[in-house]
C-alpha positions in Angstrom: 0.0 0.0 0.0 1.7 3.3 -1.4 2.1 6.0 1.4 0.7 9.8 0.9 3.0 12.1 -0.6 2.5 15.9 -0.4 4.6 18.5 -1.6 4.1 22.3 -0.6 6.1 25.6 -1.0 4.6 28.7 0.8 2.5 29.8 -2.1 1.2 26.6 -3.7 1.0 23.2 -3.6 3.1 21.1 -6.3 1.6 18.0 -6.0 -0.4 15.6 -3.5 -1.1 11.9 -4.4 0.5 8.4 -3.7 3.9 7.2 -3.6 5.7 3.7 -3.4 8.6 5.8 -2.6 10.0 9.6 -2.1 14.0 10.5 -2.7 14.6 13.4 -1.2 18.0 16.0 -0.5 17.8 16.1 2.3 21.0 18.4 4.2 23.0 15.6 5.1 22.3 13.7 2.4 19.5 11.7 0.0 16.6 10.2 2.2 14.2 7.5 0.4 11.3 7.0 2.2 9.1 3.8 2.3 5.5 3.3 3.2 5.1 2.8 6.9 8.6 4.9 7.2 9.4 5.3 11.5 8.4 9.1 12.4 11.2 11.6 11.0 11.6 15.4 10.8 14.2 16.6 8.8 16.0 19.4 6.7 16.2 19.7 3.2 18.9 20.9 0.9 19.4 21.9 -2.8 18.4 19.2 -4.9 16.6 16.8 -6.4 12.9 15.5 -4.9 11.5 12.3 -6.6 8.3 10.4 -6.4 7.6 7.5 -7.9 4.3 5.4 -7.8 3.3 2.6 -10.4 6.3 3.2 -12.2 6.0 6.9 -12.9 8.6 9.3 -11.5 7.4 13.2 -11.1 10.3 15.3 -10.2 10.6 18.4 -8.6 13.6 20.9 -8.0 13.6 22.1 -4.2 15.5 24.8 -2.5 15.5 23.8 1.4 12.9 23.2 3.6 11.3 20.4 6.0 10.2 16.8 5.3 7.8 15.5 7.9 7.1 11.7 7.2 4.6 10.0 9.6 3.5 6.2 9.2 0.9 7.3 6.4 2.0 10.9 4.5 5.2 12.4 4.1 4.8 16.4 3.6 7.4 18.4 2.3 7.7 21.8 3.0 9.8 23.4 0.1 11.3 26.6 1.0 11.9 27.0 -3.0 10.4 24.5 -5.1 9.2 23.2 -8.6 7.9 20.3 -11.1 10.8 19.9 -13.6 8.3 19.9 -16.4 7.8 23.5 -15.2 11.2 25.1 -15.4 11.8 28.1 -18.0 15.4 27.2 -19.6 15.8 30.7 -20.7 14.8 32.4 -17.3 16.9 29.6 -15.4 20.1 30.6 -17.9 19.4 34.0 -17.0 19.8 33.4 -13.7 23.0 31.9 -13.4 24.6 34.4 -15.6 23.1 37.3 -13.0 24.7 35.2 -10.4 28.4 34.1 -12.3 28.1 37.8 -12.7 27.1 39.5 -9.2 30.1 36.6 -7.5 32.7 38.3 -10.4 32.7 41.7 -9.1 30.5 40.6 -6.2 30.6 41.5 -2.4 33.2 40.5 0.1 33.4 36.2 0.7 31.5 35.5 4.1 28.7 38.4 3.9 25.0 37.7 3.5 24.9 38.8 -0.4 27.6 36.9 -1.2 25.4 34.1 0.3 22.4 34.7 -1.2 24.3 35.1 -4.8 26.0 31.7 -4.6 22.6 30.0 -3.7 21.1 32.0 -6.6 23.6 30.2 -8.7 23.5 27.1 -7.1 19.2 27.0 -7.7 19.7 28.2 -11.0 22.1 25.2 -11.6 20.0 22.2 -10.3 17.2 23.6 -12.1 19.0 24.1 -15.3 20.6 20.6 -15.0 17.1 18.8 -14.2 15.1 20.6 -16.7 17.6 18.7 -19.0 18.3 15.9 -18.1 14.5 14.8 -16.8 11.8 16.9 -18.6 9.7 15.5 -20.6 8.4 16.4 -24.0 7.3 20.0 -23.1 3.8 20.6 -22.2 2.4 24.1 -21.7 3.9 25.8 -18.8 2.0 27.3 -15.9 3.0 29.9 -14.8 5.5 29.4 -11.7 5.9 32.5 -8.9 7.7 30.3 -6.8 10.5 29.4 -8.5 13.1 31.5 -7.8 15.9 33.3 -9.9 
């Protein structure tokens, strides 16, 4: 029996269904979680989130947050998040060039903009590197507010 999978960022929900199993980054490293998983709460990283029921795979792109898994659901709370099917190439290339860019002539090493600039470019580079290795033949895009530059 598959366990209930559902995946959240703050301003929409990205999917909600059944899972045989979820992959997830999490900030120590990849989780895969099982129906009837033992209670966990943990952190997320950059990366990767996979479900897979039946033999279909939907993947996402997250940016940190929490994964909650109880016996019967796992929620994720994405900080940053979305379906790979979803990502805009040209905006995601954009990105990474603002970033490569800002780090160039950037701020000092260690301050919070020089933070925020190298996970700009780190996003931009999981979601550039998903869209092509994983999306499928392109379907029309909905429009996205959460995915992040």
């Amino acid at each position: 029996m598959p366990i209930r999978c559902e995946i959240v960022t703050q301003d929409r929900s990205l999917f909600e269904g059944p899972a045989d199993i979820v992959i997830a980054p999490g900030s120590e490293g990849e989780l895969g979680i099982l129906p009837d998983h033992a209670p966990l709460l943990a952190m997320l990283g950059y990366g990767l989130l996979r479900v897979r029921h039946k033999g279909e795979e939907e993947i996402f792109t997250i940016a940190g947050g929490v994964l909650e898994v109880r016996p019967d659901i796992v929620t994720v709370l994405a900080d940053v998040g979305e379906h790979v099917d979803e990502i805009d190439l040209g905006r995601a290339e954009a990105a990474k060039a603002r970033a490569e860019e800002l780090l160039k002539k950037g701020p000092p090493p260690d301050t919070d903009e020089y933070l925020a600039i190298q996970a700009a470019l780190k996003r931009s580079n999981i979601r550039l590197e998903a869209a092509r290795r994983y999306r499928r033949a392109r379907r029309p895009s909905r429009p996205s507010a959460s995915a992040e530059e």
